[in-house]
C-alpha positions as CSV (number, residue, x, y, z in Angstrom):
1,X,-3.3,-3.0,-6.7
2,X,-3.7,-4.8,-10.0
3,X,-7.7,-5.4,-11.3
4,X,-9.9,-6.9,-9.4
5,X,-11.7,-9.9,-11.4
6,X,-15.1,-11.3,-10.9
7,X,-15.4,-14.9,-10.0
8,X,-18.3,-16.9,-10.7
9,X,-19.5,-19.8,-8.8
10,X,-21.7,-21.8,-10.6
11,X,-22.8,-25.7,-10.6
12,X,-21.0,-28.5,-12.4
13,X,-19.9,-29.1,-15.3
14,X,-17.7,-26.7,-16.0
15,X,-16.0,-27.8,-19.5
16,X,-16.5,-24.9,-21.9
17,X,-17.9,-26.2,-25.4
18,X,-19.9,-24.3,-28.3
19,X,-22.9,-26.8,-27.5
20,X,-25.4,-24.9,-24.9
21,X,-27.9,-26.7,-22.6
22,X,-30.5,-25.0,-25.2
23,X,-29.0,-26.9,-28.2
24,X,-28.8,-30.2,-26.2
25,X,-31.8,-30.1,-24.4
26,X,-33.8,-29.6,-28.1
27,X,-31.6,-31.9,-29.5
28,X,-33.4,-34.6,-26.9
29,X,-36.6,-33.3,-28.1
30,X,-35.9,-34.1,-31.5
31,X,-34.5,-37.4,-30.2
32,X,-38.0,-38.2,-28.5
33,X,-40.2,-37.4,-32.1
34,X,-40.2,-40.7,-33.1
35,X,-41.8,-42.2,-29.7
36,X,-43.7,-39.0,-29.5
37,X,-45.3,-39.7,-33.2
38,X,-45.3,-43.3,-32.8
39,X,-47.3,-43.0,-29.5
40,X,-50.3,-40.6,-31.2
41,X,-49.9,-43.2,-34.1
42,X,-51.1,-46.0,-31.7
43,X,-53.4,-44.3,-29.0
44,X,-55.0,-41.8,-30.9
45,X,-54.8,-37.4,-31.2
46,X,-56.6,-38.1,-27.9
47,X,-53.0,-38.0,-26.3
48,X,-51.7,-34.4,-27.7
49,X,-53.3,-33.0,-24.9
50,X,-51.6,-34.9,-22.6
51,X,-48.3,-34.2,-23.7
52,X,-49.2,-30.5,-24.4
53,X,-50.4,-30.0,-21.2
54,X,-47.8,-31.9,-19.2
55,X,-44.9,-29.3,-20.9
56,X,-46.8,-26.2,-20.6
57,X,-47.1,-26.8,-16.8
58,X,-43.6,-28.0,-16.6
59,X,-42.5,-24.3,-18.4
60,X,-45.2,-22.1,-16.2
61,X,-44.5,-24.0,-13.3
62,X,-40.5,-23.3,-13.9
63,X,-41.4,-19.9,-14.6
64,X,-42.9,-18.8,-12.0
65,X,-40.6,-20.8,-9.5
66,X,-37.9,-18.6,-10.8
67,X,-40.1,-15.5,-10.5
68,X,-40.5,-16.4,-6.7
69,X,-36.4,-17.0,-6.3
70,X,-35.9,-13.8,-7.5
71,X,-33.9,-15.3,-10.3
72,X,-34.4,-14.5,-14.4
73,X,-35.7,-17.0,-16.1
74,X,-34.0,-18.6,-19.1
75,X,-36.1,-20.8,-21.7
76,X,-33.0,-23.3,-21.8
77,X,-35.1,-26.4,-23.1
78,X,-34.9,-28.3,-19.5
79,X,-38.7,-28.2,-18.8
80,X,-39.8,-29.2,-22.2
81,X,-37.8,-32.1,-22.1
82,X,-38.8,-33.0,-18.6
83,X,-42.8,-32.3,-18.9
84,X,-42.0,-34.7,-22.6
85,X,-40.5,-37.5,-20.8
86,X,-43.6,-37.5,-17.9
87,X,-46.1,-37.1,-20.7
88,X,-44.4,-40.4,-22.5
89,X,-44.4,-42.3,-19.0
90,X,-48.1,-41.5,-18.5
91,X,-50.8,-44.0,-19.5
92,X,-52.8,-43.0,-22.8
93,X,-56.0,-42.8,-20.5
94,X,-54.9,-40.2,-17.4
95,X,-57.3,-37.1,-17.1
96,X,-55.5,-33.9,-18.3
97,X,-54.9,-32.4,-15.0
98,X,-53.0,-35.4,-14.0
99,X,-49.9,-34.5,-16.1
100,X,-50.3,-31.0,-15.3
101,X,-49.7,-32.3,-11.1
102,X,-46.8,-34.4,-12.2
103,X,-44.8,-31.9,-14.3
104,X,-45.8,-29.0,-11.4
105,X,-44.2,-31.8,-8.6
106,X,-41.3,-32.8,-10.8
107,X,-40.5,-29.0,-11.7
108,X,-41.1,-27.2,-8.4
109,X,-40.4,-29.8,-5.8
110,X,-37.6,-31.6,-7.2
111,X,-35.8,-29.1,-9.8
112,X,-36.7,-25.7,-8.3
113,X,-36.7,-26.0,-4.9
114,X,-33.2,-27.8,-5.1
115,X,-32.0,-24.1,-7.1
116,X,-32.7,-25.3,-10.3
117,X,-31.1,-26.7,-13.3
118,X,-27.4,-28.3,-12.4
119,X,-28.9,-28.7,-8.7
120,X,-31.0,-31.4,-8.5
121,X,-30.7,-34.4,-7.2
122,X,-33.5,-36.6,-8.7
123,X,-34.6,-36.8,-12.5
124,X,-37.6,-34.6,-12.4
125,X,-39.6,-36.3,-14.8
126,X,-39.4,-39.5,-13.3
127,X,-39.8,-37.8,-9.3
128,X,-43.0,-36.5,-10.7
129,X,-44.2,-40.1,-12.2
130,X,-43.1,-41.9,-8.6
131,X,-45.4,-38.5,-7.1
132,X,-48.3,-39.7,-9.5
133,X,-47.9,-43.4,-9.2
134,X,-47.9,-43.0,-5.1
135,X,-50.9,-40.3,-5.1
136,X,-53.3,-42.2,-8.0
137,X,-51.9,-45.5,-8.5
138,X,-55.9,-46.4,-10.3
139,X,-55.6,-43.3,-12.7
140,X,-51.9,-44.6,-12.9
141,X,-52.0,-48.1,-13.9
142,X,-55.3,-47.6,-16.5
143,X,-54.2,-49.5,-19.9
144,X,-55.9,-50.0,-23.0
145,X,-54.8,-51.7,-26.0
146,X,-53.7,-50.5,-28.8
147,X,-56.5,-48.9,-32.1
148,X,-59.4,-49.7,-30.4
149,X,-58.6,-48.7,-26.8
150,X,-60.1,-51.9,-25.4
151,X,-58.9,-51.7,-21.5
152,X,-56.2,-54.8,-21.1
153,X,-53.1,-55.3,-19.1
154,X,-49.2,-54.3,-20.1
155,X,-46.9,-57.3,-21.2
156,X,-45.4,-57.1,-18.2
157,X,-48.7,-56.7,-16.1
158,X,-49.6,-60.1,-18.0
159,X,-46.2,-61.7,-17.3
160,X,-46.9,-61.1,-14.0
161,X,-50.3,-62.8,-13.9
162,X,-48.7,-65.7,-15.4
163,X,-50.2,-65.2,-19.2
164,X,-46.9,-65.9,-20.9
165,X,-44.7,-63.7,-22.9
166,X,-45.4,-61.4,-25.5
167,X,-44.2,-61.6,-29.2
168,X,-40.6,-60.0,-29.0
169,X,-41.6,-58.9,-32.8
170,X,-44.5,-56.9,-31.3
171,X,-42.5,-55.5,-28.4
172,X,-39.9,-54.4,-30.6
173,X,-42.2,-52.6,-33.0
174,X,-44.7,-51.4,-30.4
175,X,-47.8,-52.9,-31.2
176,X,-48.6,-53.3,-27.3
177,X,-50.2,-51.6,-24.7
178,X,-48.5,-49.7,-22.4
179,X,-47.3,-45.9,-21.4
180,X,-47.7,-43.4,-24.5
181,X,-44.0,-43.5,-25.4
182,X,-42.7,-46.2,-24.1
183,X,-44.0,-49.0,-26.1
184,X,-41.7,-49.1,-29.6
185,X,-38.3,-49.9,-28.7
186,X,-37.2,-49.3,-32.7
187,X,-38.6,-45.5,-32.4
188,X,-37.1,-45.2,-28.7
189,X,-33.7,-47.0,-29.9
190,X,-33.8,-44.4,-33.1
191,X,-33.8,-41.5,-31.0
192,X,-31.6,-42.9,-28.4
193,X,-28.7,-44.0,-31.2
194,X,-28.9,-40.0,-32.6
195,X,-27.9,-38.8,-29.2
196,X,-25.2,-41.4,-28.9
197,X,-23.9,-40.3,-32.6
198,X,-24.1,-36.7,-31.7
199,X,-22.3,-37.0,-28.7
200,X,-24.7,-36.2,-26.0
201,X,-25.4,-39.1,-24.5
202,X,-22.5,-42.2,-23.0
203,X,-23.5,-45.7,-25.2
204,X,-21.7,-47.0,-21.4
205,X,-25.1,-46.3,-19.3
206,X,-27.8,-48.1,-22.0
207,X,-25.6,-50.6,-22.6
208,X,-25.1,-52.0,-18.9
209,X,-28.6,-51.2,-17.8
210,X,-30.5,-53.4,-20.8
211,X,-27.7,-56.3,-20.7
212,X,-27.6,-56.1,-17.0
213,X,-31.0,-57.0,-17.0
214,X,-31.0,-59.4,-20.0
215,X,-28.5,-61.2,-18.4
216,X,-29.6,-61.7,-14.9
217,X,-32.9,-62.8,-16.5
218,X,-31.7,-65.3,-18.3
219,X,-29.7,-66.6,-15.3
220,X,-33.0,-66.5,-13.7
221,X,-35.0,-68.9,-16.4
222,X,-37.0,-65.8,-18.1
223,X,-37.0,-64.6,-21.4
224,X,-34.2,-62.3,-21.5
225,X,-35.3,-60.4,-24.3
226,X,-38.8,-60.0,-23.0
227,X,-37.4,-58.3,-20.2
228,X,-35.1,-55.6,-22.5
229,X,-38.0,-55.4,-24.6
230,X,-41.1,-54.6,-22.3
231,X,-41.8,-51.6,-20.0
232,X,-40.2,-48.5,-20.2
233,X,-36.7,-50.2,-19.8
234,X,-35.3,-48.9,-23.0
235,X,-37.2,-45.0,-22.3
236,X,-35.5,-45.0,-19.4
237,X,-32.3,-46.5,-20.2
238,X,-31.6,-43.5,-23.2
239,X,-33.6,-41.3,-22.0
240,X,-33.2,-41.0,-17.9
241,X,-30.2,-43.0,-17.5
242,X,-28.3,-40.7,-19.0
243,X,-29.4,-37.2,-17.6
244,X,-26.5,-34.9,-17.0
245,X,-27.6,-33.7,-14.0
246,X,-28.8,-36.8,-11.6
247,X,-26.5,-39.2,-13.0
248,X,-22.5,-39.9,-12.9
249,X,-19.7,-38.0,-14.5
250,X,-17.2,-40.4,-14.7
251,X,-16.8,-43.4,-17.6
252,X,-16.6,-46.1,-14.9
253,X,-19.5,-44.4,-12.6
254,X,-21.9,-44.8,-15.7
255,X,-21.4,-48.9,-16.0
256,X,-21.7,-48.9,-12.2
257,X,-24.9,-46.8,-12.4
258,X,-26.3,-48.9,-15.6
259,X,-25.4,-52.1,-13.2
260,X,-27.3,-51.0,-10.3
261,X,-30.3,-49.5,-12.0
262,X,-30.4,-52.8,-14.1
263,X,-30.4,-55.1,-10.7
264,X,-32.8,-53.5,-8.8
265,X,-35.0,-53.6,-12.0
266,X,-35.1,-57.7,-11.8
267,X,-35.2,-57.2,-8.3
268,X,-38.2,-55.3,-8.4
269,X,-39.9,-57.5,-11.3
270,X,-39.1,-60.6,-9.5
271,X,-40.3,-60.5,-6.2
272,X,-41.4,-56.3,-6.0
273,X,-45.0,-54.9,-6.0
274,X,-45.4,-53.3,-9.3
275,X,-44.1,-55.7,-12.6
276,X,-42.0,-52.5,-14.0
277,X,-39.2,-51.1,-11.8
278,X,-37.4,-48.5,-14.0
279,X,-38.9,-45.3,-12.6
280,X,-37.9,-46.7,-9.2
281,X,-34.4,-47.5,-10.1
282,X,-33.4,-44.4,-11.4
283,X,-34.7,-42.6,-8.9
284,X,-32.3,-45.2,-6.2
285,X,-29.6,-44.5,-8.4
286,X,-29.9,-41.0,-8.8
287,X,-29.5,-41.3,-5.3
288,X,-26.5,-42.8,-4.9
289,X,-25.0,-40.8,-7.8
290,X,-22.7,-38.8,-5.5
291,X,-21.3,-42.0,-3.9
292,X,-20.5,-43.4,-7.1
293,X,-18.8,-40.8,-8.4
294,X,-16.7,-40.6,-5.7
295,X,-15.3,-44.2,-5.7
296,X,-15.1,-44.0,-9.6
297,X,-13.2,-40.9,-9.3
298,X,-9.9,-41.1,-11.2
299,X,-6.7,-41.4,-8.9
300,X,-4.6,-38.3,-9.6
301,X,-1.0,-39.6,-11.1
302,X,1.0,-39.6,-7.8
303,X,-1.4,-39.7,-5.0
304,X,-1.9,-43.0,-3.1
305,X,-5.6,-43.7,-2.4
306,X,-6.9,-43.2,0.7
307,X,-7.3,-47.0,1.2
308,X,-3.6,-47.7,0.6
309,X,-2.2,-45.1,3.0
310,X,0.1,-46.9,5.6
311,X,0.6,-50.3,4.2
């Protein structure tokens, strides 16, 4: 009998590369600083706690989740990027035990209880916004305005009420009310174009999702780049779009993803409840992620497609 060997069976992907999850996963942190900065710039130090609480549950929470799986725990970077991202969804006003909730939910329910990290099915951070939005839509939907933290309405939440469009110079710099991070699209699109250089993320799924929306807007008679601009489009587009995990493997699955998400945003905006629509695209998406990336797999060179067989 020759050696036995020991085979590993371990979630997907399985490409060997000298970049870890830890390097990449810290590599979106450093992606999210300018947003992060930008967004205690605008509300105030009154939203460090916020964000500091929302990733120390996310880690604890992870933590002991492994603990009670029996399985050792490895400080890979996942949860700090996921309690970051809820932190920059939440309003600048939530009380601090609200993103403590949403990062426990997001970690626990929807990470850890699918067997972690390369399991899930939904983007954590965003399951655990759609768990807060659902549970305290008032604490949820609590804006002020920028400096003097004068309670007002989002662009899009006065878009909807039929106040017009905000300056597209304003949204682009972030001088408007809105989540904590989502508000500057130059600091969002600065951290977003790093990952792209570095390699981390696919330009294909940002791409698709903004135009997709900027083009069935203007088809519609809105403001195309109001729409690109405003909400947490662009956040989400680099930032949750493009998770590893909940989202396609394949070239061609991404621009179908980007597509989808990017519809069912205009869908949503047009004739849905809330004026956003990103969290809840993603979250659709993530869903169909499997499907996709089963149509857009590539056709092995010499095998007929199922479709084709017996013509």
């Amino acid at each position: 009998m020759g050696l036995e060997t020991k085979r590993v069976v371990s979630p997907s992907p399985h490409v060997r590369d000298t970049v870890s999850v830890r390097g990449i996963m810290y590599s979106v942190v450093i992606a999210l600083i300018p947003a992060t900065v930008f967004g205690v710039h605008l509300f105030g130090l009154s939203v460090l706690p916020i964000i500091a609480a929302s990733i120390l549950s996310a880690v604890a929470t992870e933590f002991f989740a492994f603990k009670l799986m029996g399985k050792p725990f490895a400080m890979d970077g996942s949860a700090v990027v996921t309690g970051l991202i809820l932190a920059l969804c939440l309003p600048p006003t939530v009380p601090i035990w609200v993103p403590v909730v949403g990062a426990a939910f997001g970690i626990a329910i929807c990470k850890c209880a699918f067997g972690g990290l390369g399991h899930n099915i939904f983007n954590p951070a965003l399951a655990g916004r759609a768990f807060l939005m659902l549970s305290w839509p008032a604490l949820m939907t609590r804006w002020v305005s920028p400096f003097d933290a004068v309670s007002t309405a989002t662009p899009l939440g006065q878009w909807r009420a039929g106040a017009g469009y905000t300056s597209v110079v304003d949204l682009f710099l972030g001088n408007v009310s809105g989540s904590i991070g989502e508000t500057s699209a130059l600091a969002i699109l600065i951290g977003g174009a790093f990952l792209i250089l570095m390699r981390y993320i696919d330009w294909r799924t940002p791409l698709t999702y903004i135009g997709t929306v900027g083009v069935l807007m203007w088809v519609l008679g809105e403001n195309p780049l109001f729409h690109m601009l405003a909400g947490g489009l662009f956040l989400g587009a680099f930032f949750m779009a493009t998770d590893y995990v909940t989202t396609p493997i394949t070239k061609n699955g991404r621009i179908i993803f980007g597509i989808g998400a990017g519809i069912l945003v205009v869908v949503i905006r047009m004739i849905g409840g809330p004026p956003e629509g990103v969290c809840y695209s993603i979250l659709i998406m993530n869903a169909l992620t499997p499907l996709i990336d089963r149509i857009a797999k590539p056709r092995v060179y010499g095998v007929e497609r199922k479709f084709l067989r017996g013509r």
